[in-house]
N, C-alpha and C positions, 0 to 999 in steps of 0.2 A: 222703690223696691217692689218688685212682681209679688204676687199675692202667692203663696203657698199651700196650696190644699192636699190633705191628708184623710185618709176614708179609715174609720175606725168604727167597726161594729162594737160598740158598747153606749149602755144609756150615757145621755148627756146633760150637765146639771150645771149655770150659772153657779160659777164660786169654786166648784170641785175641780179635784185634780183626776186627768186620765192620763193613765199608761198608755203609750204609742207601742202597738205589737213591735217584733225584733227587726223584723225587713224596713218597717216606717219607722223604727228608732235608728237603725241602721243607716239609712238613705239619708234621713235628718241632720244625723249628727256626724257622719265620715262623710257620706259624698258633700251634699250640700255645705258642710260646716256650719250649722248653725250652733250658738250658743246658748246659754241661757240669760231669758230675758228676750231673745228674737219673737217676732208674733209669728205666730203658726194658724192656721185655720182646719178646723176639725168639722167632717160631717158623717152622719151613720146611715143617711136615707130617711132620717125625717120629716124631709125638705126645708133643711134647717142648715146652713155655717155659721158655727161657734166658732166665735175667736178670741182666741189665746194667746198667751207667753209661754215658750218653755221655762219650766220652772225645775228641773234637774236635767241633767245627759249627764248622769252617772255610768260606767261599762254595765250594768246591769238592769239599768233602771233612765229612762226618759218621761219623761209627765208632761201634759201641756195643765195650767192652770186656765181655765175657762172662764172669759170678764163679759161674754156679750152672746147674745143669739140674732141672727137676721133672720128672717124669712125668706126664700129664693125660688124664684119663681120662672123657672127655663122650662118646664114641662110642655110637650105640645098637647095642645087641643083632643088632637088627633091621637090615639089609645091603637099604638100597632102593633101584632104580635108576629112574631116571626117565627116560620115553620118552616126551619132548616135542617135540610140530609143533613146528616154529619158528614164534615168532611175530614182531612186529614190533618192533623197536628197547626200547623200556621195558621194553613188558611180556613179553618175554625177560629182560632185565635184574632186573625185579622177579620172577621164577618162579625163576630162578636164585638170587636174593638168599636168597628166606624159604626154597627149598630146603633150600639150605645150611644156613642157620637150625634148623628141623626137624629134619633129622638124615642126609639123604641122601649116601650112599657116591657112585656116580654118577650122572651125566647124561649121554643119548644123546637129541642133534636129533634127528628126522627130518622128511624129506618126505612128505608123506600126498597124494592126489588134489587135497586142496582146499588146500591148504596153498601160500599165496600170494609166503610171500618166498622168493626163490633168492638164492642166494649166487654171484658166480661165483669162479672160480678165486684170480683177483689179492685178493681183498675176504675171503679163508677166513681165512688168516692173522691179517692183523690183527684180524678177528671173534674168531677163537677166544683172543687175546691177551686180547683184551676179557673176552669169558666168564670167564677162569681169574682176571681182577685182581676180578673183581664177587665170586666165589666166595670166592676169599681176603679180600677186603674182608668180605666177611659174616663169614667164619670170625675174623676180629681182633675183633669185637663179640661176637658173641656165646660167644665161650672154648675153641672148637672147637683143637684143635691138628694136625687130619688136616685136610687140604683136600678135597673134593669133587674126584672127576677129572670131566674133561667131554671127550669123546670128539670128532670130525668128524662131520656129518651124514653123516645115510646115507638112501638110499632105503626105505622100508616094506617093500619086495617082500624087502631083502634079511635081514630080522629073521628070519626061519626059519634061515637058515646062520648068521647073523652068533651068535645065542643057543644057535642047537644043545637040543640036549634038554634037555629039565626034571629038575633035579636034584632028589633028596628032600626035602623041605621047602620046596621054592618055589612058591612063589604067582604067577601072571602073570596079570594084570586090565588090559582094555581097558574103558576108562571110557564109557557111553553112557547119552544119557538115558533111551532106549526098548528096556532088553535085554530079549530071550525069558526072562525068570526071571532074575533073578540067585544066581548058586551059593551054595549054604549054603558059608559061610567054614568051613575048616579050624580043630580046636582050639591046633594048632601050626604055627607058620610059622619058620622059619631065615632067608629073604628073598623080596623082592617085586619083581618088575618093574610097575610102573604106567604102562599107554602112555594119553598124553591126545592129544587128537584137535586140528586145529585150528578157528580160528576156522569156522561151518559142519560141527563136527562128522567124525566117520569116515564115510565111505559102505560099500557095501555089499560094497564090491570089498575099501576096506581092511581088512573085519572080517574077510573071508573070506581074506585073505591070512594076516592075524595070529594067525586059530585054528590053519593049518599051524604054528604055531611055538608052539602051546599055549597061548595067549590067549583068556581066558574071559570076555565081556560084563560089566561090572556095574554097575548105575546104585545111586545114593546119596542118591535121593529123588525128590518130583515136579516139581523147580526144574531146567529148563534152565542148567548154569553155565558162565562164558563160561572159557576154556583155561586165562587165569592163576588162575584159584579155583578149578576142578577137581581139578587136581592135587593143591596145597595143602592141599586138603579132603582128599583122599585118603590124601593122605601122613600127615595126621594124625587120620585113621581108625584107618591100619596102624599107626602109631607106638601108638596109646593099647590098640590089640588085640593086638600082638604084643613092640612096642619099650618104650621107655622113659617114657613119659609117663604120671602119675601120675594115677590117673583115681580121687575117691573114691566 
C-alpha cells in the first residue's frame, strides 16, 4: 500500500488525536476512500511524519490518532532562496510547485519594472494562502517534511535592505540571457539566492539596482528561457554543484 501523506499545520503529539482540515478530510475520505483504521501519515514542517490511523470520517469530523514520529531527513545541504517576478496565475503555481520539489528553503515574489501582475491589498491574503497550500501540496508528494516559506512580495528597489550583506559562502546570481561574462562559480557554496526576472526579462535599471545588493549576472547558455524554466534550471544547476543531486 503507497504511503499517504497529508500536511496539517497543527502541533503534533504521540497518543493525540488531530483533525484533518475539510479539503484533507475531504480528499481522505470521498476521493481516496479511506476508512477508519487505514494508516494515514501527518506532517506540519517539523521535519517530522507522524503516523497514524484514522480514527473517525464522520461528515463533520475526520482525526487521525497519532502512534509514531520519524525524523525525515530530505533537506538539501544547500539553503536556496528564490527571487521570483510574479508571474501569472499557473505559471506561479507551477514554479512554486517543482520549487518545492527541488529542494528550496524559500521563496520571495517580487515586482521587477516589467513585471505585469499587481496584487492589491484585499487579493494579498488569499494569494499568499494559495502560495503556502501549492508548497505544502508539493511537499506531501514528493517526502519533503519542511515546507518552503514564501514571504509577501516586495518591490526590487527594496532587495539591497531587505538581504543586507552577503554572508560567507553565499552566492547571489541574477539570471540573464545577455550577461557581461558570467562569474566563474565558486568551489564552495553554503547558499544561493537566485533572482529570475519576468516575463520580458530584467532591464537595466533592475540589474543595476540588484548588483547594490550583490547580485551577479549569469546566463546558462544561448536559449532565451521563459521565467518558469529559468529558475528551475537554475535551481537545478545549484542543486547538482553544490546540494544534493547525484550527478554521475
Amino acid at each position: 500500500m503507497r504511503k499517504i501523506r497529508v500536511y496539517v499545520d497543527a502541533p503534533m503529539q504521540i497518543g493525540r488525536q488531530v483533525s484533518l482540515p475539510e479539503f484533507a478530510a475531504h480528499h481522505a475520505v470521498r476521493v481516496l476512500r479511506l476508512r477508519e483504521g487505514d494508516p494515514l501519515t501527518l506532517f506540519n514542517g517539523d521535519g517530522q511524519d507522524y503516523h497514524g490511523v484514522l480514527s473517525h470520517t464522520r461528515k463533520d469530523l475526520v482525526t487521525v490518532t497519532l502512534g509514531s514520529a520519524e525524523p525525515v531527513s530530505r533537506e538539501s545541504p544547500l539553503k536556496i532562496t528564490l527571487i521570483q517576478a510574479m508571474a501569472r496565475g499557473e505559471k506561479m503555481d507551477l514554479i512554486l510547485q517543482k520549487a518545492a520539489e527541488l529542494g528550496v528553503t524559500n521563496v520571495l515574489p517580487v515586482v521587477t519594472e516589467r513585471t505585469e501582475v499587481k496584487l492589491e491589498e484585499d487579493r494579498l491574503d488569499k494569494r499568499m494562502m494559495h502560495w503556502k497550500y501549492v508548497l505544502a501540496s508539493a511537499c506531501e508528494q514528493c517526502g519533503r517534511a519542511e515546507v518552503p516559506s514564501v514571504a509577501a512580495p516586495v518591490v526590487l528597489h527594496e532587495l539591497p535592505q531587505l538581504l543586507g550583506a552577503k554572508a560567507d559562502g553565499e552566492l547571489r546570481l541574477a539570471l540573464h540571457p545577455e550577461p557581461a561574462g558570467s562569474p566563474d562559480l565558486p568551489a564552495q557554496v553554503t547558499s544561493v539566492c537566485l533572482l529570475i526576472g519576468p516575463e520580458g526579462g530584467l532591464t537595466a535599471r533592475d540589474l543595476a539596482q540588484v548588483k547594490q545588493a550583490g547580485f551577479q549576472t549569469f546566463g546558462m547558455g544561448p536559449r532565451i528561457l521563459r521565467t518558469e524554466t529559468a529558475g528551475l534550471a537554475a535551481i537545478t544547476l545549484m542543486q547538482a554543484r553544490y546540494g544534493d543531486f547525484a550527478v554521475a
